[in-house]
N, C-alpha and C positions, 0 to 999 in steps of 0.2 A: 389160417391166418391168425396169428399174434395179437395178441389183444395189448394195447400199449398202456401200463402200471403207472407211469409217471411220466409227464410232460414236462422241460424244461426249457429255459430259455438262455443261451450265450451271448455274451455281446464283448466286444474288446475295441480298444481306441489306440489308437498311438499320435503322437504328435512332436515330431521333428523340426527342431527351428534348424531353417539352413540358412548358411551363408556362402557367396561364391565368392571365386576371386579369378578373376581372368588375367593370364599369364601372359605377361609382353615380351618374354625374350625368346621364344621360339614363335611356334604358329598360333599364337593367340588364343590357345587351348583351355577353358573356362574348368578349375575346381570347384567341386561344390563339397561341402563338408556341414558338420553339426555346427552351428553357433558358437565361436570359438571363448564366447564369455559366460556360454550355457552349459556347455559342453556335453549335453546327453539329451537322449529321448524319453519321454515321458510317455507313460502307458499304463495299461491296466486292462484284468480279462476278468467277468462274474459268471456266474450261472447261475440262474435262480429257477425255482422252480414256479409253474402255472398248474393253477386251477385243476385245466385240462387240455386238451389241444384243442376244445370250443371254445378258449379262453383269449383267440389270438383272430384277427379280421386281417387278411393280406390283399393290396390289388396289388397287383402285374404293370399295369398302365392304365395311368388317370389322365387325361390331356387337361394343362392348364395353359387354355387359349382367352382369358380373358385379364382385362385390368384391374375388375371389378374382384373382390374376393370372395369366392365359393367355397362350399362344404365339402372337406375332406369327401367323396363318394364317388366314384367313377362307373360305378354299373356293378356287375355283378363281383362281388367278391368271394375269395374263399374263406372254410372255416366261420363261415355267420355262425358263431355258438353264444352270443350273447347280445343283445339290445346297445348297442353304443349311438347311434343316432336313431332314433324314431319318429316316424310321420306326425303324430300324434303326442309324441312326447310323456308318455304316460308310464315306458318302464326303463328309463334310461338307465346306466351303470355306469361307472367312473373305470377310466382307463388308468394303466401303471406304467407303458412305455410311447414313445412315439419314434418310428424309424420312417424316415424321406431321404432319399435319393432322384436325384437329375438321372434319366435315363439313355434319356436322345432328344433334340428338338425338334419340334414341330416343322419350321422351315430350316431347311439341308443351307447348311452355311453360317448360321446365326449362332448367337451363345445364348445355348438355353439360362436362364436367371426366373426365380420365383420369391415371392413370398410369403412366410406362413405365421399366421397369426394363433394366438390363444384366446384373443378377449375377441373374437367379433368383427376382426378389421380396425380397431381404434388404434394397435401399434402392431408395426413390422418391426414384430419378435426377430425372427429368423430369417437369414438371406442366404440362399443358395445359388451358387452361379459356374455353370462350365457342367458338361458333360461327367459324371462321377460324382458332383459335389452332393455331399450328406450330412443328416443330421439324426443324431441317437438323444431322447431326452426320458431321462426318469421322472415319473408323476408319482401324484400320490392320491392316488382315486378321484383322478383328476375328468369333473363331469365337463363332458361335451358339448351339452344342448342343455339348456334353460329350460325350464317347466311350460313356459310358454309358447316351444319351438323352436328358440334364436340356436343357430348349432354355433358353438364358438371357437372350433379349429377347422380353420379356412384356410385358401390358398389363394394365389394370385400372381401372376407373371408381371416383371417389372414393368415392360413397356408391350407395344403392339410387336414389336421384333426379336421379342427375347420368350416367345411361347414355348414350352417345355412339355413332355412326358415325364411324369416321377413313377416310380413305385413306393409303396408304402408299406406301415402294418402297423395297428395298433394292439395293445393287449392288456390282459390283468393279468396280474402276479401276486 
């Protein structure tokens, strides 16, 4: 087995303004095209390099069933290679990246929708809504939890009917 020399991290965004236009002189057959006053897609791809591959915390599925906001933590995670939330608060570490995604909802039918805060709950930073919908945020050794405990990257589902699965992963760079 290969010993792995260097750990790194990708990430790429794109983001396409569109505009449609639904055509009345045949079957009503809807174009959709790039923003005809924008005219292009906006994008961008990096790779930076980690630590190490202990450098990165991923869950699979975190269930956010409540209204109330909870600590990014769903149970067991992979890659624990470093302190980013702890019980006791005593060796915490600053994270570099934040990745959430909408996986599936909770109840079959509903549009999952969550919120995810930095400070604690005092402001809905981020809103994700729909099946797919994600979020990539660069930090800058951005600590999690206060010396006293308080973890300050939370989550929380808009209402009682919009309860959500995400996956996540935070990391250092």
């Amino acid at each position: 087995m290969a010993i792995v020399d260097v750990a790194k991290l990708r990430y790429s965004c794109d983001v396409a303004p569109i505009e449609e236009q639904e055509r009345h002189i045949d079957d009503g057959t809807v174009l959709r095209g790039i923003h005809s006053r924008i005219g292009k897609t906006l994008g961008g791809s990096i790779e930076k390099s980690l630590g190490s591959m202990t450098s990165i915390v991923y869950e699979a599925s975190q269930t956010v069933n409540s209204i109330t906001y909870a600590d990014f933590d769903g149970g067991p995670c992979t890659y624990e290679g470093f302190t980013w939330i702890d019980e006791d608060a005593t060796a915490v570490e600053g994270i570099d990246f934040l990745f959430a995604r909408i996986i599936e909802p909770v109840t079959s039918g509903q549009t999952p929708s969550v919120y995810i805060t930095l400070d604690g709950g005092t402001t809905d930073l981020i809103k994700l809504s729909g099946i797919g919908d994600w979020c990539l945020i660069p930090l800058n050794n951005y600590i999690v939890q206060s010396a006293g405990g308080d973890v300050f990257l939370q989550v929380k589902a808009f209402s009682a009917i919009t309860y959500a699965k995400i996956e996540w992963m935070v990391g250092k760079i």
